[in-house]
C-alpha positions as CSV (number, residue, x, y, z in Angstrom):
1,X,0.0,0.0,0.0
2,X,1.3,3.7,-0.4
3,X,1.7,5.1,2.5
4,X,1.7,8.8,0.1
5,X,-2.4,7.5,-0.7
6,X,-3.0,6.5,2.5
7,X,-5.3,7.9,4.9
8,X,-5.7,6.2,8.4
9,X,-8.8,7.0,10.7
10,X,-7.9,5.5,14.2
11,X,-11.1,5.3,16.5
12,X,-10.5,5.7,20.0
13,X,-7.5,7.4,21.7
14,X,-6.5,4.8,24.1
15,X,-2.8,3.6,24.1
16,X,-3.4,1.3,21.2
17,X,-4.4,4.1,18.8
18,X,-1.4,5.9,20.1
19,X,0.8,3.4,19.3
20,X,-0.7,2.9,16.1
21,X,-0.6,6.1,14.6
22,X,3.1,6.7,16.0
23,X,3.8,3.2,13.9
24,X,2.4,4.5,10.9
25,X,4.3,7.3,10.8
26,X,7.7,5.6,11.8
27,X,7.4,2.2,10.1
28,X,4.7,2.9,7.5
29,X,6.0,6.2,6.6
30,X,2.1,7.6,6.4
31,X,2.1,11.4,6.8
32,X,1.0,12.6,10.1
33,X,-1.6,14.7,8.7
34,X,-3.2,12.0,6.9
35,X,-3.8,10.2,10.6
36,X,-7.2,11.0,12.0
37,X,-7.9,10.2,15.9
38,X,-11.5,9.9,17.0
39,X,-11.9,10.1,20.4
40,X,-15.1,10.2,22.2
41,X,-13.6,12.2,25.6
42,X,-12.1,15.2,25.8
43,X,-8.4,14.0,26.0
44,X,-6.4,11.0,24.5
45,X,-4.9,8.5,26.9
46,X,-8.4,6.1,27.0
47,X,-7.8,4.4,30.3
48,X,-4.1,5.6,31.0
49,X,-5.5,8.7,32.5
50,X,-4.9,11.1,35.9
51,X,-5.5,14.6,36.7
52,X,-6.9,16.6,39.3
53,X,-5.9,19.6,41.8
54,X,-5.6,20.2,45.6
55,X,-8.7,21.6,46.4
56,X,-11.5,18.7,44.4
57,X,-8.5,15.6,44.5
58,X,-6.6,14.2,42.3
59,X,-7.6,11.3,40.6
60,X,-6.1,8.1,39.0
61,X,-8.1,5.0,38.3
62,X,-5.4,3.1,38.2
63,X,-1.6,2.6,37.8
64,X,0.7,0.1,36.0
65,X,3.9,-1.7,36.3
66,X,6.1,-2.1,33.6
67,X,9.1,-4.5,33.1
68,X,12.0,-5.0,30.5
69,X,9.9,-7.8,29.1
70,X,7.7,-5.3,27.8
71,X,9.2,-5.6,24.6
72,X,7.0,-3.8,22.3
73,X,6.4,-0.7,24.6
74,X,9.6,0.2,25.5
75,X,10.5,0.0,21.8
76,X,7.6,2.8,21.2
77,X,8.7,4.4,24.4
78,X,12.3,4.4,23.0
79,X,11.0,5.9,19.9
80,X,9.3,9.4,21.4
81,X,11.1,12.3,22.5
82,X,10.9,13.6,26.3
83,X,8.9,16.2,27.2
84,X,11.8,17.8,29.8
85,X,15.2,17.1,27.2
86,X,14.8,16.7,23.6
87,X,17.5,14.6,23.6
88,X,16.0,12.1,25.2
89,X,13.7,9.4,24.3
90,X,10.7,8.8,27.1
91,X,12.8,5.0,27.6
92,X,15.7,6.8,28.7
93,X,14.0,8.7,30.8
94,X,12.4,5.8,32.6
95,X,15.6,4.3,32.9
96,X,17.0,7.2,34.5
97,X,14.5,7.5,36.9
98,X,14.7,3.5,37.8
99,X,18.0,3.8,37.7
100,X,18.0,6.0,40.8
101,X,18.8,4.1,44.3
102,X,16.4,5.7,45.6
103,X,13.7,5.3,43.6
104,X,13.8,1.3,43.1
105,X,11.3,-1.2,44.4
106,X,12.1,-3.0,47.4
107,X,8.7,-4.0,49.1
108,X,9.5,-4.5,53.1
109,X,5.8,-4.7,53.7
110,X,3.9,-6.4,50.6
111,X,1.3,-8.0,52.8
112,X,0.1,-7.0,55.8
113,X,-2.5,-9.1,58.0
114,X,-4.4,-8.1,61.4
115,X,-2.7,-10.0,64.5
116,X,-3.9,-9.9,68.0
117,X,-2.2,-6.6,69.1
118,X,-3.0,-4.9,65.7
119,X,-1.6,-4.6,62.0
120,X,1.8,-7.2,61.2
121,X,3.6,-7.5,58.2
122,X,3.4,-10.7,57.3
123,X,6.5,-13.3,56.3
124,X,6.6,-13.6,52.5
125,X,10.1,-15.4,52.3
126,X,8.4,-18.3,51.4
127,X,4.6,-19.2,49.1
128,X,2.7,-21.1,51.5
129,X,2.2,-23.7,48.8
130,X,1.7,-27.4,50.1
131,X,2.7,-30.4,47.6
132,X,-0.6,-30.8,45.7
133,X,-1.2,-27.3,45.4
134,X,2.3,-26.9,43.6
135,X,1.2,-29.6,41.4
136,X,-1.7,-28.1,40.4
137,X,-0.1,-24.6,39.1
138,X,2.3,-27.0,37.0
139,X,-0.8,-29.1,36.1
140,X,-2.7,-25.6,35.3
141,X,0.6,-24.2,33.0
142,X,1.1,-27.8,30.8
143,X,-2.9,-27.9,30.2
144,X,-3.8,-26.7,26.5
145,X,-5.9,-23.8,26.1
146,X,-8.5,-26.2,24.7
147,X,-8.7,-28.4,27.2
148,X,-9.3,-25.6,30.0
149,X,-11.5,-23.9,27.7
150,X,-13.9,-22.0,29.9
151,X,-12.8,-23.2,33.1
152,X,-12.7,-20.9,36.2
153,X,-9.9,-20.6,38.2
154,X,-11.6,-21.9,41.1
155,X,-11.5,-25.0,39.3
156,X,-8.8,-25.2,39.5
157,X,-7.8,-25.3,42.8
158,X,-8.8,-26.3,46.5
159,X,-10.4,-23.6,48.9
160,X,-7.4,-23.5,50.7
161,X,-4.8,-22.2,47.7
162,X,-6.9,-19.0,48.0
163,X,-5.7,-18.7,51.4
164,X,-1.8,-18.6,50.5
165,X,0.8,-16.3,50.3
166,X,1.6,-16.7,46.6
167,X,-2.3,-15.9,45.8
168,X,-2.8,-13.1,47.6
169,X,0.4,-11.6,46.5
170,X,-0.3,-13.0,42.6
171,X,-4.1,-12.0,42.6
172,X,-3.3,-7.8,43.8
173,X,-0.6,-7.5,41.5
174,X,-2.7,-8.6,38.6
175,X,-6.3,-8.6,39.7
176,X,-7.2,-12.0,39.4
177,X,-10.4,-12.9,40.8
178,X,-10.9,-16.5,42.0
179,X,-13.9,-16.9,39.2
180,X,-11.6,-15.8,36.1
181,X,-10.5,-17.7,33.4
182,X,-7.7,-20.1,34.3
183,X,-6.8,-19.9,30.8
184,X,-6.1,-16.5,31.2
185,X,-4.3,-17.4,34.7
186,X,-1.7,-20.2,32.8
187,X,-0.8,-17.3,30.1
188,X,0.0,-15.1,33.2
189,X,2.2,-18.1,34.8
190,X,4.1,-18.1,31.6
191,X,4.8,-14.7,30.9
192,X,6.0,-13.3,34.3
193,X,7.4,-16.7,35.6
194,X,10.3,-14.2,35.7
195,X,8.7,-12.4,38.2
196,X,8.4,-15.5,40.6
197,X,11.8,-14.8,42.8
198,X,10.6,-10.9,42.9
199,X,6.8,-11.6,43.3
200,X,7.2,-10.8,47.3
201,X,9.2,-7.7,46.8
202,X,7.8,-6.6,43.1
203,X,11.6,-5.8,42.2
204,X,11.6,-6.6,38.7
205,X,9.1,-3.7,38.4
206,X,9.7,-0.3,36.7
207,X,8.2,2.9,37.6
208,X,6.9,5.7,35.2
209,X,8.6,9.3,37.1
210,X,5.1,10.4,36.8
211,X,1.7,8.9,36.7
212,X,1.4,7.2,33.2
213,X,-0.9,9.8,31.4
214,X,2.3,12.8,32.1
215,X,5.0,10.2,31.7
216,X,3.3,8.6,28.4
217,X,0.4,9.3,27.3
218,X,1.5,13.4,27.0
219,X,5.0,12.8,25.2
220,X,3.4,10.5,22.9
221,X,0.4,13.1,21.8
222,X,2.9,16.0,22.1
223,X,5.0,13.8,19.3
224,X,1.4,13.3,17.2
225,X,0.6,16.6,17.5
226,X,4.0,17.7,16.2
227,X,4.2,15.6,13.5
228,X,0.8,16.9,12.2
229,X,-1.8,14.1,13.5
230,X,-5.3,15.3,13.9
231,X,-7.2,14.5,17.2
232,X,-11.1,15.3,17.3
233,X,-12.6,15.5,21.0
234,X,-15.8,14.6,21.8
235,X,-16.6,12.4,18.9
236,X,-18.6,9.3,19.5
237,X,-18.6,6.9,16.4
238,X,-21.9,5.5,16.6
239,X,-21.5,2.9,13.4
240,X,-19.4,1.5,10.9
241,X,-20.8,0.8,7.6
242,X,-19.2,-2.2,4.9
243,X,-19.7,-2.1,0.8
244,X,-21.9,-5.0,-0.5
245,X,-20.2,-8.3,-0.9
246,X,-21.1,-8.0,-4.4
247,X,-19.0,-4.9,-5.2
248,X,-16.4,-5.7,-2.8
249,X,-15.6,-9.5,-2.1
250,X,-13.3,-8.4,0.9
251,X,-14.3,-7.1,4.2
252,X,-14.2,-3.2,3.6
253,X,-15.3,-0.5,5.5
254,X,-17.3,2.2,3.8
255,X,-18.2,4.6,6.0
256,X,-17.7,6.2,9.6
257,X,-20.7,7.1,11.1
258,X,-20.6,9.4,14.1
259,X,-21.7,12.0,16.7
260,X,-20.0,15.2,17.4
261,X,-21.6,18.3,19.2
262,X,-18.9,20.7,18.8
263,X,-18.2,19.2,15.3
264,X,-21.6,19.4,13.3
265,X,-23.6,16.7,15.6
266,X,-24.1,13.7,13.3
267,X,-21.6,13.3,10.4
268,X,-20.0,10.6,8.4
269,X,-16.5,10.2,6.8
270,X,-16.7,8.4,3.2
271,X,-13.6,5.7,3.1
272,X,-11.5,5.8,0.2
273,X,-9.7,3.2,-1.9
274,X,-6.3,3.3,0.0
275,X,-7.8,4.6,3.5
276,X,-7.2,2.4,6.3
277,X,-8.9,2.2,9.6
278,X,-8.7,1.2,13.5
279,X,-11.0,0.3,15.7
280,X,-10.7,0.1,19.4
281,X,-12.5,-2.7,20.9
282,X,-14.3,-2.3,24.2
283,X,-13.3,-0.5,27.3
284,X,-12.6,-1.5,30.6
285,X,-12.7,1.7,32.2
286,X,-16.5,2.5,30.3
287,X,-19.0,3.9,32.6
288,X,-16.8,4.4,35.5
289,X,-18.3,6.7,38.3
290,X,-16.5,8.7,40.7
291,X,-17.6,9.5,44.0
292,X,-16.1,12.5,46.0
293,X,-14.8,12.8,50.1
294,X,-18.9,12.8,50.9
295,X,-20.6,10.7,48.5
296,X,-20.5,7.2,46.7
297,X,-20.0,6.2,43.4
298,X,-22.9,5.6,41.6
299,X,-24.2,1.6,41.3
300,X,-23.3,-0.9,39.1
301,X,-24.8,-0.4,35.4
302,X,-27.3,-3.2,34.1
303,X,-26.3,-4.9,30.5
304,X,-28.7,-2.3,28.9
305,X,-27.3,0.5,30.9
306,X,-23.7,-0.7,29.2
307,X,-25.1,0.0,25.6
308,X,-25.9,3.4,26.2
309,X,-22.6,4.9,28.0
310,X,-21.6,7.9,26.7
311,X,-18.0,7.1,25.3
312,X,-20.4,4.3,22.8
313,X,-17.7,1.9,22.6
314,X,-19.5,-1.6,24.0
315,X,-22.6,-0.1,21.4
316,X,-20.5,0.2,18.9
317,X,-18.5,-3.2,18.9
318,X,-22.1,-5.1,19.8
319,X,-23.6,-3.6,16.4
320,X,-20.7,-4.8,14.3
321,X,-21.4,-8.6,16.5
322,X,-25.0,-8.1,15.6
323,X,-26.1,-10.2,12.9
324,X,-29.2,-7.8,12.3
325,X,-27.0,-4.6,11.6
326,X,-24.1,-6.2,10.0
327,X,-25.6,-9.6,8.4
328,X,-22.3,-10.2,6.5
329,X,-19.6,-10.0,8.7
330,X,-20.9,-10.0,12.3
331,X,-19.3,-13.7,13.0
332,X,-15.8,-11.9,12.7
333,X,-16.6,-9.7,15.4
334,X,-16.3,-12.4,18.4
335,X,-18.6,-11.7,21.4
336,X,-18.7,-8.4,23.1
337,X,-22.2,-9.7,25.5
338,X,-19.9,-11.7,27.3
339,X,-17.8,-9.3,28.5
340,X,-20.0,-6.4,29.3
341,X,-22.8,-8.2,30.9
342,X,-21.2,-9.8,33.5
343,X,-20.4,-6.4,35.8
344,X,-20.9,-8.6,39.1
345,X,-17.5,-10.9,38.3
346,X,-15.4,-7.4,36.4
347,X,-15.9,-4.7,38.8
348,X,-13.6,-3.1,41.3
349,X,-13.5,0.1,43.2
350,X,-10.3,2.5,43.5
351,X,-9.7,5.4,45.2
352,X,-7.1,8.4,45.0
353,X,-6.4,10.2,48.3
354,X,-4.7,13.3,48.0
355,X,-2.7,14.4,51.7
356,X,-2.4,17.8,52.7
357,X,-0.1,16.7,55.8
358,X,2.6,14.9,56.2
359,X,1.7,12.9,59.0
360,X,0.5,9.4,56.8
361,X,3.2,8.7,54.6
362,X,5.8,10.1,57.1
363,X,4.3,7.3,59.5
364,X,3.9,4.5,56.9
365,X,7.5,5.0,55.9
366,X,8.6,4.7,59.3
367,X,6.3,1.2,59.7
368,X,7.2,-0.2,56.5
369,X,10.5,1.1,55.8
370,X,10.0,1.9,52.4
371,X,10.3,5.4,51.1
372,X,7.2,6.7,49.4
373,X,8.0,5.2,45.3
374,X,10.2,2.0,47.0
375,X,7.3,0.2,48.4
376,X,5.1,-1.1,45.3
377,X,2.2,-2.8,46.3
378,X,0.5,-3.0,49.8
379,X,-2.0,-5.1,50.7
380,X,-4.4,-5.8,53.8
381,X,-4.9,-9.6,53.1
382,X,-7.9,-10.0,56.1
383,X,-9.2,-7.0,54.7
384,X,-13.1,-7.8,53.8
385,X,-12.4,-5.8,50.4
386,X,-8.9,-7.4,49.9
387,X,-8.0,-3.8,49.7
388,X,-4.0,-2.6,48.3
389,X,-2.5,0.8,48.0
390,X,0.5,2.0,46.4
391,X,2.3,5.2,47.6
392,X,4.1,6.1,44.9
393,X,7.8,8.8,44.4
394,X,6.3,12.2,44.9
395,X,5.3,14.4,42.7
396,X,2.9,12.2,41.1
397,X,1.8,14.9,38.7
398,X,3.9,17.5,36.6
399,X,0.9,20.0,38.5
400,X,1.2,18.8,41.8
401,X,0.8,21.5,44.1
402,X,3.4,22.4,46.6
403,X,2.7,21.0,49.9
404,X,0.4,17.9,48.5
405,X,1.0,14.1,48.5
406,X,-1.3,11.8,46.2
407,X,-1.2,7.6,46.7
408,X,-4.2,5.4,45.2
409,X,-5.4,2.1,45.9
410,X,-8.1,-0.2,45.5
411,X,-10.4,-2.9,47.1
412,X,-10.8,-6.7,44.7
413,X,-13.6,-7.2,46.8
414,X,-16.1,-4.1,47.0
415,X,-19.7,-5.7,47.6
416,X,-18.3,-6.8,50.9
417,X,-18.8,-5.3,54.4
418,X,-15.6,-3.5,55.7
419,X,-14.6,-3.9,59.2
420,X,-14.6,-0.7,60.7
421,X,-16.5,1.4,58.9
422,X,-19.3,-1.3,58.4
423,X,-20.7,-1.1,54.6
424,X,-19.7,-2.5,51.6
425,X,-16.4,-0.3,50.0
426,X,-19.4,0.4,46.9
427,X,-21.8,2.5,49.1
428,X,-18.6,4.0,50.9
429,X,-18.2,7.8,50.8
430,X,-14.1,8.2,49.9
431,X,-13.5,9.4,53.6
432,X,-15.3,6.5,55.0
433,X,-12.4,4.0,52.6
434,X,-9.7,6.2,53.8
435,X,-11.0,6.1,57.6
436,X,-11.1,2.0,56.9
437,X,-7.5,2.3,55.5
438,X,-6.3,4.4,58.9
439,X,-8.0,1.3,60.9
440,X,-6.0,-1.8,59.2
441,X,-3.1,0.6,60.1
442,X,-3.7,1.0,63.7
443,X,-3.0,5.3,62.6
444,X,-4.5,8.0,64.1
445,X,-7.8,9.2,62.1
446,X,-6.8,13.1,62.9
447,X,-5.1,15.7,61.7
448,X,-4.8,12.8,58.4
449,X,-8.5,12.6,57.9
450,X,-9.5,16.0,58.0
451,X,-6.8,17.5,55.8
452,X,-7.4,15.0,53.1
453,X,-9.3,14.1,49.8
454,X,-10.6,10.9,48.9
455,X,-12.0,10.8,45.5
456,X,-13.5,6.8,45.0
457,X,-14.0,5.3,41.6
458,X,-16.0,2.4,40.8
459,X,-14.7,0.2,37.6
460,X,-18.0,-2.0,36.2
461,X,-15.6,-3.7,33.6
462,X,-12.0,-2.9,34.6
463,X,-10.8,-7.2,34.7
464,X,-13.6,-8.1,32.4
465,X,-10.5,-9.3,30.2
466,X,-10.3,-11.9,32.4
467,X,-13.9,-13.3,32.4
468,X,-13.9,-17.0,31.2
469,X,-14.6,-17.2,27.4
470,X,-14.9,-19.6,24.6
471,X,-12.7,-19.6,21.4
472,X,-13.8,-16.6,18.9
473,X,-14.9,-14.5,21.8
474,X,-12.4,-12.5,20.9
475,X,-12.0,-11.5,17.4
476,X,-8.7,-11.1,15.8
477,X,-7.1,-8.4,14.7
478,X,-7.0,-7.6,11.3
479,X,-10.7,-10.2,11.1
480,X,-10.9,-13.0,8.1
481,X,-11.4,-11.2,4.8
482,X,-10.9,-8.0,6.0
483,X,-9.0,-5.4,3.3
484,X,-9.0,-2.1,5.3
485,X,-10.3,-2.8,8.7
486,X,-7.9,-3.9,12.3
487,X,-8.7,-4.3,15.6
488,X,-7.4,-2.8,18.8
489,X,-7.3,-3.2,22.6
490,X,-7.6,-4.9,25.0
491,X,-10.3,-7.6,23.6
492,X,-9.2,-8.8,20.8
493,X,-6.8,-12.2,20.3
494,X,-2.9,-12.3,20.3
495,X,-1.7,-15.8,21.0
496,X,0.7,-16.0,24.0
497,X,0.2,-12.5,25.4
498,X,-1.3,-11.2,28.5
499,X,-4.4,-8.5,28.7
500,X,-4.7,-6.2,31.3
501,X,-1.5,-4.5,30.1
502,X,0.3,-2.0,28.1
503,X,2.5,-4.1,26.7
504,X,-1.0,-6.5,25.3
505,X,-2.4,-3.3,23.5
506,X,0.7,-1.6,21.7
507,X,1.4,-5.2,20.8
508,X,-1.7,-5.5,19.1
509,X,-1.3,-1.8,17.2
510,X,2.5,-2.7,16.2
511,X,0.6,-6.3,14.9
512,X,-2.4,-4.4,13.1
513,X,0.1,-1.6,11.4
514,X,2.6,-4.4,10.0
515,X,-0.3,-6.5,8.9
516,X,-1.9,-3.8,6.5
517,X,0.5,-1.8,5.9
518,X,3.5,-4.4,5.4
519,X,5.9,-3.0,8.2
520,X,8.1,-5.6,10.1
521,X,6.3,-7.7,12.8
522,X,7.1,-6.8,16.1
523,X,9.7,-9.1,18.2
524,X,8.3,-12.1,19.7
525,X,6.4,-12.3,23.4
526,X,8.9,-12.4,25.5
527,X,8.4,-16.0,27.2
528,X,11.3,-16.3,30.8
529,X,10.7,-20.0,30.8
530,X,12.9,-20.4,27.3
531,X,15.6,-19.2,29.9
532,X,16.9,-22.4,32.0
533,X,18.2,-20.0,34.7
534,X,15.0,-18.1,34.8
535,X,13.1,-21.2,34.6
536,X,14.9,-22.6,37.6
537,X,15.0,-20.0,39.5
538,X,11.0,-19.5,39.1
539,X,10.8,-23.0,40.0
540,X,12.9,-22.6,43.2
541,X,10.9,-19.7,44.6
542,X,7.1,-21.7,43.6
543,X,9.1,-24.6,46.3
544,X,9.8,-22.5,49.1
């Protein structure tokens, strides 16, 4: 294809369209200003998102850890300038910045538990694994895909293996639930077996210097921008239209249908010959609801209530699954139902507390010994909500006011009844989930409570990734037949790979660009168990 011809409209400004369009323009050689970014909100970043001030809270949904096995992403990474020294690519700045003693993860206190006298930091030398409960992980890895097919995790395993060190530390760091798909459990045993002498003290992780929208997202549209990309807010495509089978054998989109207030309200872009274009699958932060320090997010959305969030994205995919709006091609489209109907097994609640004193993280440093950034991942283990925080290097925000502190969290288990406070962490104002937090910590509520801002955030479909699902549930990327058309995010299929990350997405866009464009493929997933040291030394900590 000429890239010279070639116009590509990218729907959604996640990560994954991001990635793509930087691809285009790298690899493909497409023009910038021939790349045209749909996105629903008012800012890119899709899910990779943070922002806030001092006096309403700062706010992050969520965070994530990267490691050098992220092949693909720090390759994108490596490619995009920083936004401090031009000089600099936003890799080198990460490695900078992990580089620092100071700034590397060490977790002293990755689980803590509730003993007779109060809060303990619990003894995570060693798994907690008995015989037949290391058999069944390795059972669970040498298993085919096929044969677990929708199996639960649950399945898997006795009661008791729930109960263990090695779950509760595996299940926080990647939100597993006991109910999700073990196929998607054995991918994860494979692809971070590296991780398995770090898993108690999350070493092997690297840190962004800011949250990921400043540290990423930012230097990536800044580069977009520059190189002449066009991004249009607050555009919801509401349907994709296909040419007749008769006129054009191949799959080939015809038309992008959408809505746009500030742009004309309802419109429709006419696809040419040699255009190309992107579709973001899904989204696993769609219909998200904030609360505030006094009130609650709002409930859980019904399957119905899914179809009609604002950003349009579960519509959108369903109506290209539905056999009654796209009659020839809706088998290629996998199914989006069983994701987005199944809130009650997907959901979890975060929360962002921003500190006007000093007094928390001065005493959790002092009881953990880790330095606000050096601590990773805490969590209460005989916490109702299985709730886990992360106190991160500080400034977490380029805007960070003077004075301010900002460390999120979240609870795996929000329907449940908290200890303290006495309601489920869903009907919980965010000072009632931070007064919870001071009680597993034995801390004094004042002057903490009163000077702070919680800001709660409840997630209906942020590990619906995870759900069990059949074969074709997820469609491909670049779907059978199709001539112009490739699919993005986190729902669609890449053999071997993990979702629920960064690297799973930009994967998928360096996949979808080299596939119809005819760009190199991108370097293998990187598998640690190829490695006999790594292999053994995974093995070794799984037997402690």
């Amino acid at each position: 294809m000429d890239p010279a011809k070639t116009t590509a409209y990218l729907v959604g400004g996640g990560i994954a369209s991001l990635a793509a369009a930087a691809h285009l323009i790298q690899d493909a050689h497409v023009p910038g200003n021939q790349i045209h970014i749909l996105e629903s909100g008012p800012l890119p970043g899709g899910s990779m998102d943070g922002g806030g001030n001092p006096d309403t809270g700062y706010v992050l949904r969520g965070g994530r850890m990267l490691n050098f096995s992220y092949l693909c992403t720090y390759d994108l990474l490596s490619r995009i300038a920083s936004l401090t020294d031009a000089e600099k690519s936003v890799k080198d700045e990460l490695d900078e910045f992990n580089a620092v003693p100071g700034n590397k993860t060490d977790a002293h206190a990755r689980l803590v538990g509730r003993g007779i006298d109060g809060p303990e930091i619990v003894d995570v030398s060693h798994m907690g694994l008995d015989a037949k409960q290391r058999l069944d992980l390795i059972r669970v890895a040498t298993t085919s895909e096929k044969h677990l097919g929708e199996k639960r995790i649950d399945g898997c395993f006795d009661a008791e293996f729930f109960r263990t060190n090695f779950w509760y530390m595996w299940d926080t760091m990647f939100a597993f639930q006991p109910w999700h798909s073990a196929v998607e459990f054995k991918r994860y045993l494979h692809r971070f077996i590296q991780e398995f002498p770090r898993i108690n003290t999350l070493a092997g992780v690297d840190r962004t210097p800011y949250n990921q929208y400043d540290s990423i997202i930012l230097p990536i549209e800044t580069y977009l921008k520059a190189q002449g990309v066009h991004f249009q807010y607050d555009t919801k495509v509401t349907s994709i239209s296909f040419f007749p089978p008769e006129s054009h054998p191949q799959m080939t989109v015809s038309e992008i249908h959408y809505y746009a207030p500030t742009h004309g309200d309802h419109a429709l872009i006419h696809i040419q010959k040699d255009d190309l274009v992107f579709l973001t699958l899904g989204s696993m932060t769609s219909c998200s609801s904030l609360g505030t320090n006094s009130t609650s997010p709002s409930p859980l959305p019904t399957p119905a209530e899914s179809l009609t969030s604002p950003d349009g994205t579960w519509r959108l995919w369903s109506s290209l699954a539905d056999p009654k709006v796209n009659p020839h091609h809706f088998s290629k489209f996998g199914n989006p139902s069983n994701f987005y109907s199944r809130v009650s097994e997907s959901n979890w609640l975060s929360f962002t507390v921003t500190l006007k004193n000093g007094e928390f993280l001065k005493r959790l440093e002092g009881w953990t010994g880790n330095a606000a950034g050096t601590g990773a991942l805490i969590t209460f283990k005989d916490s109702a909500w299985l709730m886990s925080i992360v106190v991160p290097h500080q400034p977490h925000f380029l805007n960070q006011a003077p004075g301010t502190e900002v460390f999120w969290g979240y609870g795996l288990f929000p329907n449940k009844v908290g200890e303290f406070i006495g309601k489920t962490m869903a009907a919980c104002t965010g000072e009632e989930i931070f007064t919870e937090l001071l009680h597993h910590l034995d801390f004094p509520l004042e002057p903490t409570l009163s000077t702070s801002l919680t800001v709660p955030c409840m997630m209906p479909y942020i590990t619906s990734q995870f759900l069990t699902r059949k074969a074709g549930d997820r469609p491909d990327i670049i779907p059978e037949g199709s001539a112009n058309l490739a699919l993005l995010g986190q729902y669609v299929e890449i053999p071997r790979d993990t979702v629920f990350t960064v690297e799973y997405s930009i994967r998928g866009a360096q996949i979808a660009v080299s596939e119809l464009m005819g760009t190199e493929m991108p370097k293998e997933v990187y598998l640690g168990e190829h490695d006999l040291v790594v292999l053994l030394e995974g093995m070794k900590m799984l037997f402690t």
